[in-house]
PASE-543374 format. One record per residue: chain; residue number from 1; y, z, x of N, C-alpha, C, O in turn. Coordinates in pm, whole numbers, plus 32768, in hexadecimal, padded with zeros to 4 digits. Example, Ala and Ser with C-alpha at 12.3 -4.5 7.8 and 13.67 -1.06 7.14 Angstrom:
2
@mol->A | seq->1 | n_Y->7DC7 | n_Z->830C | n_X->8527 | ca_Y->7E3E | ca_Z->830C | ca_X->84CE | c_Y->7EB6 | c_Z->830C | c_X->8528 | o_Y->7EB4 | o_Z->834E | o_X->8590
@mol->A | seq->2 | n_Y->7F1F | n_Z->82C4 | n_X->8505 | ca_Y->7F96 | ca_Z->82CA | ca_X->8557 | c_Y->8003 | c_Z->8313 | c_X->850A | o_Y->8072 | o_Z->8324 | o_X->853D
***
This chain:
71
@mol->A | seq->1 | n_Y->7F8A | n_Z->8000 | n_X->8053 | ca_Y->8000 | ca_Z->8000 | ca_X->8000 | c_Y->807D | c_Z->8000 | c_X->8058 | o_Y->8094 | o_Z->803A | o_X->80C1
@mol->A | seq->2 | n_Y->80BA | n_Z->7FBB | n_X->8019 | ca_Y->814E | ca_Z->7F8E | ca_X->8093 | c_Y->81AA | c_Z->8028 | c_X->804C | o_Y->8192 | o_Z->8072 | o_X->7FED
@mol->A | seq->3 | n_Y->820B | n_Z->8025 | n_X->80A7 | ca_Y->8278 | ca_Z->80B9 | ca_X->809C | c_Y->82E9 | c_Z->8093 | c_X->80DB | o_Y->82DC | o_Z->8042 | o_X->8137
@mol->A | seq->4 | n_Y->8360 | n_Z->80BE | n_X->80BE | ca_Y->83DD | ca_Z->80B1 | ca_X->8116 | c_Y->83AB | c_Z->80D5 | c_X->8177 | o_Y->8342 | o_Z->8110 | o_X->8190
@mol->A | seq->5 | n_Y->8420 | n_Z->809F | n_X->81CC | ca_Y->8409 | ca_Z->80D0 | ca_X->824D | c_Y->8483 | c_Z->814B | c_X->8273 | o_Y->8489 | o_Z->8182 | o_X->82E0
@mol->A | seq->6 | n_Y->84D2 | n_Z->8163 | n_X->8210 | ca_Y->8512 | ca_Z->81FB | ca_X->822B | c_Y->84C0 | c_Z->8259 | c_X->8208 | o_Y->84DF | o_Z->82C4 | o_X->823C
@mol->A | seq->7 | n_Y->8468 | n_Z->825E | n_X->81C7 | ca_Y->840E | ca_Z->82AE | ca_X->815F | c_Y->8410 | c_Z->8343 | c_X->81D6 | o_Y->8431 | o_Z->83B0 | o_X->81A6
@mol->A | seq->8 | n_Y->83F4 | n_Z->833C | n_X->8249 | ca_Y->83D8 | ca_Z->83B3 | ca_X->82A8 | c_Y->8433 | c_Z->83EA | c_X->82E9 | o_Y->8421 | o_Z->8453 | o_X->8328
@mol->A | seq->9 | n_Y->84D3 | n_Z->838E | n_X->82E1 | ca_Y->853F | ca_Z->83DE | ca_X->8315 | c_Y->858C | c_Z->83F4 | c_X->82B9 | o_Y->85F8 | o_Z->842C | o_X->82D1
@mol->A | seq->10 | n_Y->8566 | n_Z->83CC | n_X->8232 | ca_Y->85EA | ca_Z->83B9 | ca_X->81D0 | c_Y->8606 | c_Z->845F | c_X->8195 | o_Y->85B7 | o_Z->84A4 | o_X->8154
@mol->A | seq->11 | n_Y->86A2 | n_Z->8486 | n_X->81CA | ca_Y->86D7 | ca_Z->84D1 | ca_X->8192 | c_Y->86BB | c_Z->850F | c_X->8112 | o_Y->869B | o_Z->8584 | o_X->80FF
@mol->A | seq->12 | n_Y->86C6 | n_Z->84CF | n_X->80D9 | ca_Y->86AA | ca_Z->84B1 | ca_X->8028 | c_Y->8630 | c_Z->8530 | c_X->8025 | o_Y->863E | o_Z->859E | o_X->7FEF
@mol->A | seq->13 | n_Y->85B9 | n_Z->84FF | n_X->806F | ca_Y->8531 | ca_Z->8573 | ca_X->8060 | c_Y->8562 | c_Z->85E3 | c_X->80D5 | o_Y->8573 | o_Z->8655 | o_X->80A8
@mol->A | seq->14 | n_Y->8571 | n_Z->85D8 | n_X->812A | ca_Y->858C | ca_Z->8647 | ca_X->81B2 | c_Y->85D2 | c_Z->86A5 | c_X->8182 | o_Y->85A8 | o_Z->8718 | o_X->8183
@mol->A | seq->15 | n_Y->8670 | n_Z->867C | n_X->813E | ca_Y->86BA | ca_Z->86ED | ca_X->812A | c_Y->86CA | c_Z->8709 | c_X->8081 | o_Y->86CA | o_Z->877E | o_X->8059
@mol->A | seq->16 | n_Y->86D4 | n_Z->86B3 | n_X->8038 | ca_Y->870A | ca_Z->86C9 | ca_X->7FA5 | c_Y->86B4 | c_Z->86CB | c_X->7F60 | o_Y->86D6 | o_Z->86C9 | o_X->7EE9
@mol->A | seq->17 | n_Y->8623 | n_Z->86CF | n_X->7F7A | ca_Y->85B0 | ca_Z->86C6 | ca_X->7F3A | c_Y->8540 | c_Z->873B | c_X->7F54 | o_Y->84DE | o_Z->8757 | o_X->7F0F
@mol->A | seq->18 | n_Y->857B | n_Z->8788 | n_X->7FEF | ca_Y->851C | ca_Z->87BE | ca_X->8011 | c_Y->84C5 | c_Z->8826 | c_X->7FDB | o_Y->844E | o_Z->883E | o_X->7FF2
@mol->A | seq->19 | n_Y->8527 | n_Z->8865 | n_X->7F83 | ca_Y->850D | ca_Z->890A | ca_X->7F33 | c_Y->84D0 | c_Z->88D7 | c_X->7EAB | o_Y->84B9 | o_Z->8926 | o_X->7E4F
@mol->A | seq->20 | n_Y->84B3 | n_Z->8833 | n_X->7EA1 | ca_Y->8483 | ca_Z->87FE | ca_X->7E4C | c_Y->840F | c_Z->878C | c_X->7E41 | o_Y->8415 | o_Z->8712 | o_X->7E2C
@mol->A | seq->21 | n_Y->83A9 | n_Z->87E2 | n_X->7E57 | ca_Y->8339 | ca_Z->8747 | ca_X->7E60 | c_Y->8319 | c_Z->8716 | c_X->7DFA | o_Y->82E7 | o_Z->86A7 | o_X->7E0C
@mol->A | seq->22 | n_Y->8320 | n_Z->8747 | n_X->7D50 | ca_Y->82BC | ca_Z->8704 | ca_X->7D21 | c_Y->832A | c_Z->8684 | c_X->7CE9 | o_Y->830F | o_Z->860E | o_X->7CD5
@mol->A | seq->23 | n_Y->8391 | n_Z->86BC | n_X->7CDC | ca_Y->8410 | ca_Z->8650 | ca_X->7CD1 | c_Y->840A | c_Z->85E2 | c_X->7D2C | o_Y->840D | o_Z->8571 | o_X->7CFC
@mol->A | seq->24 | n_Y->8401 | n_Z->85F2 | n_X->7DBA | ca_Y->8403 | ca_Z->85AF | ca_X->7E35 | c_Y->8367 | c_Z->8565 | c_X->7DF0 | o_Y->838A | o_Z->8515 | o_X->7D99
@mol->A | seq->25 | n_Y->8334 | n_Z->8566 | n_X->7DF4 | ca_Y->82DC | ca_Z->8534 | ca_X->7DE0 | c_Y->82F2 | c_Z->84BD | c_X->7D68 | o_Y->8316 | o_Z->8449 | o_X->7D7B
@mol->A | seq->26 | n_Y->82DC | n_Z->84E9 | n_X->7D10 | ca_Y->8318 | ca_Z->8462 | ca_X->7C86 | c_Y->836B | c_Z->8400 | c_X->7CE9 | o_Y->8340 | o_Z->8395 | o_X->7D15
@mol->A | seq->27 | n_Y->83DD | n_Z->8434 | n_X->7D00 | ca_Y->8463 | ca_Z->83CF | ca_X->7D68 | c_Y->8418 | c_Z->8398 | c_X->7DCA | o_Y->844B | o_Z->833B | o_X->7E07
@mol->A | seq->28 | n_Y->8397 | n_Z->83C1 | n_X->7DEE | ca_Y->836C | ca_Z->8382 | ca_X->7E5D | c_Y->8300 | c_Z->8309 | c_X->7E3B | o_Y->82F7 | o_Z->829C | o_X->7E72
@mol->A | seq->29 | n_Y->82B4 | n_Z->833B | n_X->7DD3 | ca_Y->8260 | ca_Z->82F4 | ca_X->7D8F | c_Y->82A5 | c_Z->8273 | c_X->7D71 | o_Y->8283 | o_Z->820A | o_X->7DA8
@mol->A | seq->30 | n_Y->831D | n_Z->827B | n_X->7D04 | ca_Y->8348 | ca_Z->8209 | ca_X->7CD0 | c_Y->83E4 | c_Z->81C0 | c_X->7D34 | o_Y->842B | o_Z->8165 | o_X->7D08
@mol->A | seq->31 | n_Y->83F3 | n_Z->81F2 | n_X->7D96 | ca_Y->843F | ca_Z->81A8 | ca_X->7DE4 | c_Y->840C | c_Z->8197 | c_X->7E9C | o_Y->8442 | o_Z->8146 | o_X->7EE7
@mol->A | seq->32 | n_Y->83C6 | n_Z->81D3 | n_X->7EB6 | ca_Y->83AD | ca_Z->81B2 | ca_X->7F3E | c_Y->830D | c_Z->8184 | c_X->7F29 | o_Y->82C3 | o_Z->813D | o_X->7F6C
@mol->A | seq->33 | n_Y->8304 | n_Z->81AD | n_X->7EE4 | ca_Y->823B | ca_Z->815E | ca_X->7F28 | c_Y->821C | c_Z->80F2 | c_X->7EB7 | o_Y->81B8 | o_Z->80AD | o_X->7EC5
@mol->A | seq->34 | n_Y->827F | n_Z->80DC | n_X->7E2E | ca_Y->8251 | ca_Z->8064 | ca_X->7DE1 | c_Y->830D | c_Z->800C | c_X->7DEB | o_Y->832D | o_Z->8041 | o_X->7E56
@mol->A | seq->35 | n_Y->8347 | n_Z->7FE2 | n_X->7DDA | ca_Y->83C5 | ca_Z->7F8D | ca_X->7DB5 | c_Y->8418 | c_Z->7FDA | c_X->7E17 | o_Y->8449 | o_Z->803E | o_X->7DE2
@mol->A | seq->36 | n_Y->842F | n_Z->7FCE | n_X->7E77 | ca_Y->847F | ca_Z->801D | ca_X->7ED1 | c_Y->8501 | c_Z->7FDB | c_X->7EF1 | o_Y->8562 | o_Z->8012 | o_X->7F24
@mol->A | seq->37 | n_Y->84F7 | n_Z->7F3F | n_X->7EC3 | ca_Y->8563 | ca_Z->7ED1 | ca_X->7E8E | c_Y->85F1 | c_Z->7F12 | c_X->7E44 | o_Y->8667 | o_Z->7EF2 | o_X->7E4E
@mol->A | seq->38 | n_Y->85AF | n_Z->7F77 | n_X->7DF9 | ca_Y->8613 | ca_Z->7FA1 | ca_X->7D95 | c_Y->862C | c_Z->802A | c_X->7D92 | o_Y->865D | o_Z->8068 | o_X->7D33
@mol->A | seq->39 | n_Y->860A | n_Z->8053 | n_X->7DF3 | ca_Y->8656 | ca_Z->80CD | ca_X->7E43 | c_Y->86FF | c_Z->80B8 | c_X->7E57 | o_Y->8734 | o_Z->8061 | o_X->7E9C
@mol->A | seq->40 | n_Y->8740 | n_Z->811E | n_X->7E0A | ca_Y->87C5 | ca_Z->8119 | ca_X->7E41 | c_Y->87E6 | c_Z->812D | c_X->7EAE | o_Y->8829 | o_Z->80DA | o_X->7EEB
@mol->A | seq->41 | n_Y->87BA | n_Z->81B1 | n_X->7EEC | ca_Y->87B3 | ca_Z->81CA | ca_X->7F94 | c_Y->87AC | c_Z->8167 | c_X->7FC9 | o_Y->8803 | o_Z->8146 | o_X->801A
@mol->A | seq->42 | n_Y->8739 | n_Z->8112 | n_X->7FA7 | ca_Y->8738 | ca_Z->80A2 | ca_X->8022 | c_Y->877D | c_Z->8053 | c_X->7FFD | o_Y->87AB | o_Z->800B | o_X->8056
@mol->A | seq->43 | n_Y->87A1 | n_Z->803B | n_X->7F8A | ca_Y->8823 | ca_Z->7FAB | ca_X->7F8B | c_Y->8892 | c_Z->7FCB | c_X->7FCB | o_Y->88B6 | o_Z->7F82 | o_X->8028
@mol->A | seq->44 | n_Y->88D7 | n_Z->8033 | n_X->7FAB | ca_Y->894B | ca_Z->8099 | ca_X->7FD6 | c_Y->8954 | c_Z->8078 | c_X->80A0 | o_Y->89B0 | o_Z->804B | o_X->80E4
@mol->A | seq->45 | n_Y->88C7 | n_Z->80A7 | n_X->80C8 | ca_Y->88A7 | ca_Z->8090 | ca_X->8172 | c_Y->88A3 | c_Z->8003 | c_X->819B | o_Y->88DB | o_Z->7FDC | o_X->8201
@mol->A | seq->46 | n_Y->886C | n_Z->7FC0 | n_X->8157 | ca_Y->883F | ca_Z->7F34 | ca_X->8170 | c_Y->88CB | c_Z->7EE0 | c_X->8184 | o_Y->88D0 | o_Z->7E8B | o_X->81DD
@mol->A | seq->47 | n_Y->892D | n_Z->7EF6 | n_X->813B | ca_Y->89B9 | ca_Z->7EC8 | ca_X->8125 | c_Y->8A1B | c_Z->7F06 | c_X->8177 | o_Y->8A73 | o_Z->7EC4 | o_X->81AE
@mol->A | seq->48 | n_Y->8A0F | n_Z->7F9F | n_X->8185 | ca_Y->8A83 | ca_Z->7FDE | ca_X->81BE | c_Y->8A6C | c_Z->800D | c_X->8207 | o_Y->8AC1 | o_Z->8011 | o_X->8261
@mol->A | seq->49 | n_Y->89FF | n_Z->8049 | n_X->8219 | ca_Y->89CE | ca_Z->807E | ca_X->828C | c_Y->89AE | c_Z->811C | c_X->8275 | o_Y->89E2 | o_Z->8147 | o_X->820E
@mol->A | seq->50 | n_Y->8964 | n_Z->817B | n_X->82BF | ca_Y->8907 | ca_Z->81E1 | ca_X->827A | c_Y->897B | c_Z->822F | c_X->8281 | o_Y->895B | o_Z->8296 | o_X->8245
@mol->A | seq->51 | n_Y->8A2F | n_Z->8241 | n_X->82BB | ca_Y->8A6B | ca_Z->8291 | ca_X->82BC | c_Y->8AC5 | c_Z->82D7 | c_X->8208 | o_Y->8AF7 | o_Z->833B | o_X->81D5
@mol->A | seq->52 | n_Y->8A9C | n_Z->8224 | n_X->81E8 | ca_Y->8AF3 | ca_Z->8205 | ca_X->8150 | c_Y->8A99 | c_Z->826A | c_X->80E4 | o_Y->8ACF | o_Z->8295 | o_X->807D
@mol->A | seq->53 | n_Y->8A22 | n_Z->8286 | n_X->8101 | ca_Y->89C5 | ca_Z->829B | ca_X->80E4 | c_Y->89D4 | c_Z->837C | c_X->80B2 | o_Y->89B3 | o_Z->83E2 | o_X->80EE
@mol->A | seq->54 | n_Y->8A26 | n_Z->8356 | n_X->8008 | ca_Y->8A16 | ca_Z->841A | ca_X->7FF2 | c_Y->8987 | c_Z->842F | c_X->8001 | o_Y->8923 | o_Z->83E9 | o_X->7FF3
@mol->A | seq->55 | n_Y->89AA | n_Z->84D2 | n_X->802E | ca_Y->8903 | ca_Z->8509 | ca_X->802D | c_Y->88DF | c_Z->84E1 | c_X->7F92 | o_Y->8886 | o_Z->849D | o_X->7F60
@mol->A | seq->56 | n_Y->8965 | n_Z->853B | n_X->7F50 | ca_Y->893D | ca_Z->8549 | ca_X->7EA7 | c_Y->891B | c_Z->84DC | c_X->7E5C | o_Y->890F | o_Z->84E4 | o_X->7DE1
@mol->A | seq->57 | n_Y->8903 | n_Z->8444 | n_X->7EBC | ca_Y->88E5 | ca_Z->83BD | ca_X->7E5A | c_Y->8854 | c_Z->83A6 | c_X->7E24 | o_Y->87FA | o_Z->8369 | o_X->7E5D
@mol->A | seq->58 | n_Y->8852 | n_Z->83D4 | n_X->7DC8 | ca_Y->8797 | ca_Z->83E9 | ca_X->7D95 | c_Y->875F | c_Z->8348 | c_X->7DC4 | o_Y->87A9 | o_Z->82EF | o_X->7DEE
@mol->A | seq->59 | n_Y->86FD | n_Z->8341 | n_X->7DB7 | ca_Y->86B8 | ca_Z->8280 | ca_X->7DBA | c_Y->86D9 | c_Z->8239 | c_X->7D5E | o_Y->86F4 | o_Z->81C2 | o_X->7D6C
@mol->A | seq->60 | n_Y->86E0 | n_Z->829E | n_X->7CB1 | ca_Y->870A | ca_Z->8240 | ca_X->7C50 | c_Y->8763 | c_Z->8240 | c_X->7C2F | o_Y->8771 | o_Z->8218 | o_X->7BBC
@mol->A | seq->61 | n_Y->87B0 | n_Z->825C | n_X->7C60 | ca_Y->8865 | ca_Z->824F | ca_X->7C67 | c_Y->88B6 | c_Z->81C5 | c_X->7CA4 | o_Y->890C | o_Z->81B8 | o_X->7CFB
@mol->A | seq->62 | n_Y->884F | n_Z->8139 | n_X->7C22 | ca_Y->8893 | ca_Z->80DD | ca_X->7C4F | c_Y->8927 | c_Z->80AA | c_X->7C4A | o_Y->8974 | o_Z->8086 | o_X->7CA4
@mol->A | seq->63 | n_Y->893B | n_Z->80B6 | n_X->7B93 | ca_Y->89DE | ca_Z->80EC | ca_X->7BCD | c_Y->8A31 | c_Z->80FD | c_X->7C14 | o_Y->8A8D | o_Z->80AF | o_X->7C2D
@mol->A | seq->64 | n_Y->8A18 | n_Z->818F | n_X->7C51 | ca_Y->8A69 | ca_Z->81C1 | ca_X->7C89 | c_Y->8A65 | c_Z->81B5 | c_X->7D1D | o_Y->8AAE | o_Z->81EE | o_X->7D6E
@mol->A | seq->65 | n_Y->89D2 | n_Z->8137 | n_X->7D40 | ca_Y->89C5 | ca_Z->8107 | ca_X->7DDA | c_Y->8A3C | c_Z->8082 | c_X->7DD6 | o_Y->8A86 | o_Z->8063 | o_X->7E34
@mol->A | seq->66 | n_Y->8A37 | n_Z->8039 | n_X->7D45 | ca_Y->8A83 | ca_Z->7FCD | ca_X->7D49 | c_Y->8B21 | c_Z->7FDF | c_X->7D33 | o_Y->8B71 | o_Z->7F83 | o_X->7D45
@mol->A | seq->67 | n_Y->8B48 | n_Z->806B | n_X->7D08 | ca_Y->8BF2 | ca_Z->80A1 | ca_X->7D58 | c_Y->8BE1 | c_Z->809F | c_X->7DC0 | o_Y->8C18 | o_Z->803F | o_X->7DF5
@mol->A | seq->68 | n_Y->8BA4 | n_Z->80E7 | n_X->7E0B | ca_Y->8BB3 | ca_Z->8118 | ca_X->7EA3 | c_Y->8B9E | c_Z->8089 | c_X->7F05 | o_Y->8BA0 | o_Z->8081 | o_X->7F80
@mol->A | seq->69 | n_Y->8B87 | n_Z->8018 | n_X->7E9D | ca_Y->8B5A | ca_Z->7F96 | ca_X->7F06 | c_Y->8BE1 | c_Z->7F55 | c_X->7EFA | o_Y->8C00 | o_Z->7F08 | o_X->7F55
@mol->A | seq->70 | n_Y->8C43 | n_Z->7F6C | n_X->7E87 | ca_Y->8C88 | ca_Z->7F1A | ca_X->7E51 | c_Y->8D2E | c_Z->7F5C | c_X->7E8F | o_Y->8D9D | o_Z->7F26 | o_X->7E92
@mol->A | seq->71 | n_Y->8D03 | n_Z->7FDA | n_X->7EB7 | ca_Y->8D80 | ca_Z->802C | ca_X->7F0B | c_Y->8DCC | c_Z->7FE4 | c_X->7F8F | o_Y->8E26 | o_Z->801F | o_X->7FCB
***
């Protein structure tokens, strides 16, 4: 099974997720190990770079990845 390839450094699980696995988990299920395309994080990085990148930007926060692209 294919996976991002931030999946092991990404912020997102390390720090804002940590005190939370079973949450981290769902977010991980349905954005890093199946459609990882449509990860906001990674559109947000992919475009601006991982600095543009809030901790607080959930994966399905497409929205609010496509302000922060449009800034």
């Amino acid at each position: 099974m294919s996976q991002c390839e931030r999946l092991e450094n990404c912020p997102f699980y390390l720090e804002k997720m940590a005190d939370m696995p079973a949450m981290a988990s769902v977010y991980k299920n349905q954005f890093c190990l199946k459609d990882f395309s449509q990860c906001a994080r990674l559109m947000v990085l992919k475009q601006k770079g991982p600095e543009a990148v809030p901790l607080d930007l959930f994966p399905n926060q497409i929205e609010r990845a496509k302000e922060i692209l449009q800034e």
